[in-house]
TIVO-220866 format. One record per atom (N, C-alpha, C): residue in three letters; z, y, x. Coordinates in pm, whole numbers, padded with zeros to 5 digits, always signed. Atoms other than C-alpha are relative to their C-alpha. Last residue first. Layout:
# TIVO-220866
alaZYX/...
END
This chain:
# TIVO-220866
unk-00013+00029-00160/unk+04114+04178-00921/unk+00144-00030+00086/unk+00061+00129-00043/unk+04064+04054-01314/unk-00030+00042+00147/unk-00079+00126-00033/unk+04330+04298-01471/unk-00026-00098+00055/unk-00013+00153+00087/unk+04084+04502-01676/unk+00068-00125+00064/unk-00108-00071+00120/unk+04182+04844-01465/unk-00060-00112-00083/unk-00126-00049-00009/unk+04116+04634-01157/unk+00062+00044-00112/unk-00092+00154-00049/unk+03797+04431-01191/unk+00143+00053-00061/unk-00036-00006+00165/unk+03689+04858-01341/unk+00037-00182+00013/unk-00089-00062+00080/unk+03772+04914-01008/unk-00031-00030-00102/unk-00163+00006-00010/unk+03602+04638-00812/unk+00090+00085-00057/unk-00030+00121+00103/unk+03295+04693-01044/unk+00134-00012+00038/unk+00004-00059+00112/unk+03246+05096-00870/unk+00044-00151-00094/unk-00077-00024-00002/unk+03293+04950-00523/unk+00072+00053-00151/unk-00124+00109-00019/unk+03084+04736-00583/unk+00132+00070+00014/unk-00076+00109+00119/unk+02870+04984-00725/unk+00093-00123+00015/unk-00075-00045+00071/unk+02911+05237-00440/unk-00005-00049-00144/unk-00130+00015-00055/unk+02827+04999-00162/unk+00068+00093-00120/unk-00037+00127+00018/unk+02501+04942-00350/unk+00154-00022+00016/unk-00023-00018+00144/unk+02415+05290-00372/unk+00085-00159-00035/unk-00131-00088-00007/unk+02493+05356+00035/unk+00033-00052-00195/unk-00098+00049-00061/unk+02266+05031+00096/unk+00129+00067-00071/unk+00027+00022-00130/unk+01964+05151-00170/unk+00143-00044+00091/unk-00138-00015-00105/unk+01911+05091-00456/unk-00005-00038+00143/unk+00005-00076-00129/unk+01630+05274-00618/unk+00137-00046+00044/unk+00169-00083-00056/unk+01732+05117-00979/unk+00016+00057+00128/unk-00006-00066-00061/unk+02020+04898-01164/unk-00113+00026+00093/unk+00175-00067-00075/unk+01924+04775-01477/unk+00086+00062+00111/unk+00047-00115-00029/unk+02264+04652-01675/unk-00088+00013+00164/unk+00044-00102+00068/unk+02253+04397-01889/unk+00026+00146+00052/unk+00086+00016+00072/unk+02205+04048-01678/unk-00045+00114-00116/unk-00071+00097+00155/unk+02599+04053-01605/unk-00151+00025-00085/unk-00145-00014-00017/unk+02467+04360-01314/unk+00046-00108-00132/unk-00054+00047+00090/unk+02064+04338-01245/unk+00193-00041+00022/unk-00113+00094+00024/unk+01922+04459-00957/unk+00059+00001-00131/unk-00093+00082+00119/unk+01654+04620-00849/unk+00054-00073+00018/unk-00044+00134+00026/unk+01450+04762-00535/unk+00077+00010-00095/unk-00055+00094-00075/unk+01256+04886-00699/unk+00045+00110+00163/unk-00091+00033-00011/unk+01186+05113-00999/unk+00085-00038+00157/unk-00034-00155-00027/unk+00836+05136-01034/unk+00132+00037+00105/unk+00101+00005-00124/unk+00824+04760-01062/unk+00049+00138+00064/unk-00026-00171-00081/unk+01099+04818-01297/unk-00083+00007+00124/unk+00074-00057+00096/unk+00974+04454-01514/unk+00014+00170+00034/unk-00073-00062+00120/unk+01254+04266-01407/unk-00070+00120-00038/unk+00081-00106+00031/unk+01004+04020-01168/unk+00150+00099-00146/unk+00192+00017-00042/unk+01190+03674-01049/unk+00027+00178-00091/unk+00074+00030+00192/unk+01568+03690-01010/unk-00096+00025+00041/unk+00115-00042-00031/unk+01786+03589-00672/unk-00101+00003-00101/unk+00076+00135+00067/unk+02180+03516-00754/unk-00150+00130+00075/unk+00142-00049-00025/unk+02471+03686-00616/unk-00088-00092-00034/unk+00023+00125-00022/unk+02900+03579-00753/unk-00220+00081+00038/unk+00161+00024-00012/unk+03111+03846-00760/unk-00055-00110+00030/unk+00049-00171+00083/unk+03453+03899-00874/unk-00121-00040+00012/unk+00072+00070+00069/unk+03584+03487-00791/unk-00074+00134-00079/unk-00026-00065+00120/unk+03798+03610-00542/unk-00043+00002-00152/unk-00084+00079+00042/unk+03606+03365-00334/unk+00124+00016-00069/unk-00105-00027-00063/unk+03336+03517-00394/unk+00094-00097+00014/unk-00085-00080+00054/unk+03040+03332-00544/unk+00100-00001+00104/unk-00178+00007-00077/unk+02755+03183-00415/unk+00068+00084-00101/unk-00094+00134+00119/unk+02432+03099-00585/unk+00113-00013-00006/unk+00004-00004+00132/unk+02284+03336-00271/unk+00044-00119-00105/unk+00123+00023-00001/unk+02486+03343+00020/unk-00076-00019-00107/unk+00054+00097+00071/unk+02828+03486+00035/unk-00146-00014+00036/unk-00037+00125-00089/unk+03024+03715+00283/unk-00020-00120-00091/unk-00077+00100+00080/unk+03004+03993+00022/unk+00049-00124+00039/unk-00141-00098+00049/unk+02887+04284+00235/unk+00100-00118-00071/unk-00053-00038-00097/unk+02606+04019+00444/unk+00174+00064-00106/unk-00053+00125-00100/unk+02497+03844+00179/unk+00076+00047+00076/unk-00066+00034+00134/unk+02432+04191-00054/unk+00081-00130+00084/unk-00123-00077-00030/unk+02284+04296+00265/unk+00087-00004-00056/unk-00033+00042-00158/unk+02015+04023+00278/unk+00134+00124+00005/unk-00098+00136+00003/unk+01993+04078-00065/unk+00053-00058+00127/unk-00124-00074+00044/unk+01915+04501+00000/unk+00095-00201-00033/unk-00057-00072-00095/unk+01655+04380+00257/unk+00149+00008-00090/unk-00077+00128-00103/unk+01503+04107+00062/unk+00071+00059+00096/unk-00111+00093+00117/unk+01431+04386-00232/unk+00087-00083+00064/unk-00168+00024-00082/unk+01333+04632+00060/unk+00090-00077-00122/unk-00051-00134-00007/unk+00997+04790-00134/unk+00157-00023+00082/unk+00035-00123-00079/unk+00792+04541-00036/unk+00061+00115+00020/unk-00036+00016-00121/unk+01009+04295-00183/unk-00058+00068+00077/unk-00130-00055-00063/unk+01053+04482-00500/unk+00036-00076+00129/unk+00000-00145-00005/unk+00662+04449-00548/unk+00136+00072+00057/unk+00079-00093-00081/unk+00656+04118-00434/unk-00028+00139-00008/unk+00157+00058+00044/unk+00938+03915-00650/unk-00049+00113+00060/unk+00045+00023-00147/unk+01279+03982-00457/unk-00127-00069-00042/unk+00089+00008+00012/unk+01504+04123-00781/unk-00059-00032+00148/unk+00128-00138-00062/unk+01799+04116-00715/unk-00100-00096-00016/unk+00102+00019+00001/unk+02092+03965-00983/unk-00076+00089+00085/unk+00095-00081-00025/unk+02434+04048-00929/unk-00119-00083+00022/unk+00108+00073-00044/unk+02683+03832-01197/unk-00141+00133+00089/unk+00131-00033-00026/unk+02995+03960-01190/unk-00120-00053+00064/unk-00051-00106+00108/unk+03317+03830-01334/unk-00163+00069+00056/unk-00029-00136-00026/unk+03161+03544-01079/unk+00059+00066-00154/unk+00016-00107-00102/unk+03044+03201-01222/unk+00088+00138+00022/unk-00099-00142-00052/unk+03081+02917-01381/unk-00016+00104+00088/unk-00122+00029-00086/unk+02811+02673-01396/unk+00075+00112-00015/unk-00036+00136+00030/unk+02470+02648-01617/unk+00161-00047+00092/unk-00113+00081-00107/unk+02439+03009-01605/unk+00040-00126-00077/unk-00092+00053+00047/unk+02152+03188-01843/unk+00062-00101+00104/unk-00111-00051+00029/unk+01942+03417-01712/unk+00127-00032-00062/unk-00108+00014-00088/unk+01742+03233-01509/unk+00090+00083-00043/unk-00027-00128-00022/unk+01530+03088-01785/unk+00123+00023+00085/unk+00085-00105-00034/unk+01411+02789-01795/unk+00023+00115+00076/unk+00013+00075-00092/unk+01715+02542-01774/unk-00117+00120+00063/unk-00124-00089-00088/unk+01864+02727-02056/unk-00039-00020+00088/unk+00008-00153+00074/unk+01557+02667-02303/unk+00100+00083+00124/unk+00151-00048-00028/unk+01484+02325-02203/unk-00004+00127+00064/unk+00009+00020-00154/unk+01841+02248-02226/unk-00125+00013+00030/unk-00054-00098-00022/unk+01781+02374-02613/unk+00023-00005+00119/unk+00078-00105+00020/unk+01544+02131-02649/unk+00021+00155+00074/unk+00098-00061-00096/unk+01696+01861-02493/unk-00101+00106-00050/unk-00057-00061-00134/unk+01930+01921-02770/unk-00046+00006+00122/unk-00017+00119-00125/unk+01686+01847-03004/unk+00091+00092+00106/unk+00091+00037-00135/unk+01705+02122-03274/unk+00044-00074+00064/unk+00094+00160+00000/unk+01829+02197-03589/unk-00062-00039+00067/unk+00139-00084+00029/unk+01990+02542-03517/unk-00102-00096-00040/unk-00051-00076+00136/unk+02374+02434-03587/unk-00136+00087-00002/unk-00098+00105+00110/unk+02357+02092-03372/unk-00040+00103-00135/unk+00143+00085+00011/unk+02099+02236-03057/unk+00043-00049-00153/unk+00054-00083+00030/unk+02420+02511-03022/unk-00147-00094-00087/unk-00039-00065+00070/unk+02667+02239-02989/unk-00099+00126-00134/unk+00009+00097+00122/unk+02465+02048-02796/unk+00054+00062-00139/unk+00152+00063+00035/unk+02351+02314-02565/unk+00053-00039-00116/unk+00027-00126+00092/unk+02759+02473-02616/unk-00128-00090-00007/unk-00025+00040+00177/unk+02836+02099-02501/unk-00028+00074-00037/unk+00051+00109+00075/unk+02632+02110-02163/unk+00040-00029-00145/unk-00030+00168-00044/unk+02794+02412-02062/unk-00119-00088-00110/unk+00036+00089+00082/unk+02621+02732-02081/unk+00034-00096+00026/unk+00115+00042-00029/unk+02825+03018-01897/unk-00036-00090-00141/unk+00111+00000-00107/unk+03053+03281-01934/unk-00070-00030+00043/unk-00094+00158-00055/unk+03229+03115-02264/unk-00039+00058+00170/unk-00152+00023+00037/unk+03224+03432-02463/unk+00036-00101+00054/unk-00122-00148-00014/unk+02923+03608-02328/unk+00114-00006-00044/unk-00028-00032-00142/unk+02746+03265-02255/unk+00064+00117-00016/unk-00186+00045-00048/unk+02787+03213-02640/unk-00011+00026+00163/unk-00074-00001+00107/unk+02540+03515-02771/unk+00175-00080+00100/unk-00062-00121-00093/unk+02307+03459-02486/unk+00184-00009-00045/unk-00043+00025-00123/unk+02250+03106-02579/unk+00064+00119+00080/unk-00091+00104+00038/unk+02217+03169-02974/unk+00082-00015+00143/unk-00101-00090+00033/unk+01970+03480-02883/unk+00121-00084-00018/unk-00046-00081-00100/unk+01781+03218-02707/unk+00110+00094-00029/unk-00048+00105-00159/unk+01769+02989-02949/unk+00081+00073+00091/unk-00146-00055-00036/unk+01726+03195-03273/unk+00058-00058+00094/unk+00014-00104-00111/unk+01359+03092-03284/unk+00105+00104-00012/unk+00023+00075-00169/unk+01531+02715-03407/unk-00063+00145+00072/unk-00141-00013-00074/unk+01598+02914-03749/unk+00033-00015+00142/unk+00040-00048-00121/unk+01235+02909-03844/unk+00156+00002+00074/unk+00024+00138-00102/unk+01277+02740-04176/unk-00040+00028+00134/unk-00106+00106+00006/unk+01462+03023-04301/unk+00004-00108+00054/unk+00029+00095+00182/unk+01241+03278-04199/unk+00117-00083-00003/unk+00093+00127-00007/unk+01386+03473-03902/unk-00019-00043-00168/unk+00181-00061-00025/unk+01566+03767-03880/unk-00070-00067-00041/unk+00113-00065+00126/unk+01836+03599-04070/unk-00054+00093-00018/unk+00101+00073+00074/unk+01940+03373-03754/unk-00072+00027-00120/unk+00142+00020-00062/unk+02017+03633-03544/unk-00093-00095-00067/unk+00065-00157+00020/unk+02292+03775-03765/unk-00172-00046+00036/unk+00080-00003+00141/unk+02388+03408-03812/unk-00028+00073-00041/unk+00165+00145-00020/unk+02412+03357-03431/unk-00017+00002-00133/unk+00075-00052-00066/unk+02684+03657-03453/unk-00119-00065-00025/unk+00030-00122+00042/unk+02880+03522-03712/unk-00098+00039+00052/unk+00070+00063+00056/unk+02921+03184-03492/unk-00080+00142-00100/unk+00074+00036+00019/unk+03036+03366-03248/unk-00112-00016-00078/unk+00085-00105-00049/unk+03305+03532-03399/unk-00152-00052+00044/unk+00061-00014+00131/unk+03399+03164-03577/unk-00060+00161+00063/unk-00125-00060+00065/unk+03461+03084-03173/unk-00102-00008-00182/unk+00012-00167+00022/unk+03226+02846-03014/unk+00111+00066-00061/unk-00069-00073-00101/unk+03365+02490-02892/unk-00009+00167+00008/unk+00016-00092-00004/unk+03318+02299-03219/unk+00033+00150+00150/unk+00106-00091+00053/unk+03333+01950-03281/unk+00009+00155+00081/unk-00051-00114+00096/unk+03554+01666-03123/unk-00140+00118+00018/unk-00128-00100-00028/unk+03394+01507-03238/unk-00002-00017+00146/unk-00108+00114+00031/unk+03031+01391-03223/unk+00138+00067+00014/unk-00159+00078-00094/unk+02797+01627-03250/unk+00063-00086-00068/unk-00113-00107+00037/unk+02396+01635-03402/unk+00156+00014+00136/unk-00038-00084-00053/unk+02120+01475-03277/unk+00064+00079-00022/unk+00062-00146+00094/unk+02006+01266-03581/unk+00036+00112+00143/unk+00128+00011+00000/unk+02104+01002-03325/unk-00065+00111-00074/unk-00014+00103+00102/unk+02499+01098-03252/unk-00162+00008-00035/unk+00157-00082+00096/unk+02496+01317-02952/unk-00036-00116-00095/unk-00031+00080+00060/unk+02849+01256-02712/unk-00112+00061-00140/unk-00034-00079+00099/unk+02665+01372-02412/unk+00056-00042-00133/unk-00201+00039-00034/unk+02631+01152-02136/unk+00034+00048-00110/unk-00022+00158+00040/unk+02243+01172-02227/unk+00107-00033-00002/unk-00025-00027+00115/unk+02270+01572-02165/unk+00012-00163-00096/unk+00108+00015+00030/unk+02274+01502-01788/unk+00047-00027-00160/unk+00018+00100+00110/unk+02587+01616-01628/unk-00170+00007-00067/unk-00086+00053+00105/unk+02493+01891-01414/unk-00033-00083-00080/unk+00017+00042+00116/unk+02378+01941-01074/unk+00068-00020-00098/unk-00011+00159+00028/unk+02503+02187-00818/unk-00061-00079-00127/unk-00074+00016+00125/unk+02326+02476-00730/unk+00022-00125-00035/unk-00153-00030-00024/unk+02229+02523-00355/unk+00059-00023-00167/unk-00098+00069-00073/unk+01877+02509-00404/unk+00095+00084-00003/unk+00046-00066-00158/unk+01697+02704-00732/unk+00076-00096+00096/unk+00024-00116-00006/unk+01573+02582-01073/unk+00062+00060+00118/unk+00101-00022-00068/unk+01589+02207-00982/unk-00106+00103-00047/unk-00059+00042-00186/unk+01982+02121-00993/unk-00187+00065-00008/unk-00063-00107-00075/unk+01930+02222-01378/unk+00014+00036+00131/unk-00130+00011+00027/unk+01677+01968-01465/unk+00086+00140+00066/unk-00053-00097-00094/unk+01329+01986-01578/unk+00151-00004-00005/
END
């Protein structure tokens, strides 16, 4: 499974074979693109786990650096595949899956809607279709301010809830509706502002 063929419109990336991946699958210099913060972190997650289980610190490993690099490049994988003992197509397995992890740069904000069948009955494809419209993007897009960027997520589990959306993947937003929508963008473009990034 490759990155280009979890949704259209996303460009492909490098293929982890380009990669400079010495046979044991480790790195090749130059080494290290995480911070030592980071790394700290991924060794909180790693001693949940047994010892020889380290590899089901993946995911938490991938979140971990996408919140300091914004996305997953091809070297964090390797990087990450290097210090959990795993095949680096492993760990591209792992990012490729799941749509919560960004294989490209993106937005200061990532909006996720939900548009799996319960929140499309309820106006999930209504509020993305308006999300397109307010933002003058299409989905995978990003501004060209580079604040928002819209994406389309499977099921977030607020059936109840819907329509949903997801804000940087950790915050739940619920019952939104046009007027609510217009008042979190308007609500990110200021806090863009008092952190310097509009």
């Amino acid at each position: 499974m490759s990155a280009g063929n979890k949704s259209q419109g996303v460009k492909q990336q490098p293929m982890l074979a380009q990669m400079p991946i010495d046979l044991a699958g480790g790195l090749s210099p130059p080494a290290r693109v995480l911070s030592e913060s980071a790394y700290r972190q991924i060794d909180r997650e790693i001693a949940k786990y047994p010892a020889d289980q380290r590899q089901s610190a993946v995911m938490a490993a991938l979140r971990i650096a996408q919140v300091e690099k914004g996305y997953v490049s091809p070297e964090v994988e390797v990087e990450i595949a290097a210090y959990l003992g795993m095949a680096p197509m492993a760990v591209h397995e792992v990012t490729t899956f799941y749509n919560m992890y960004n294989q490209s740069p993106i937005g200061r904000y990532k909006l996720t809607v939900c548009t799996n069948l319960p929140c499309a009955l309820r106006d999930g494809e209504k509020i993305a279709s308006y999300l397109k419209a307010k933002l003058g993007i299409g989905l995978n897009q990003t501004t060209d301010d580079g604040l928002f960027t819209l994406q389309e997520g499977e099921c977030m589990g607020a059936c109840g809830d819907s329509p949903v959306m997801l804000v940087n993947n950790h915050r739940m937003c619920s019952f939104m509706s046009f007027e609510r929508i217009d008042a979190l963008l308007e609500e990110l473009k200021e806090e863009a502002k008092l952190n310097g990034r509009a």
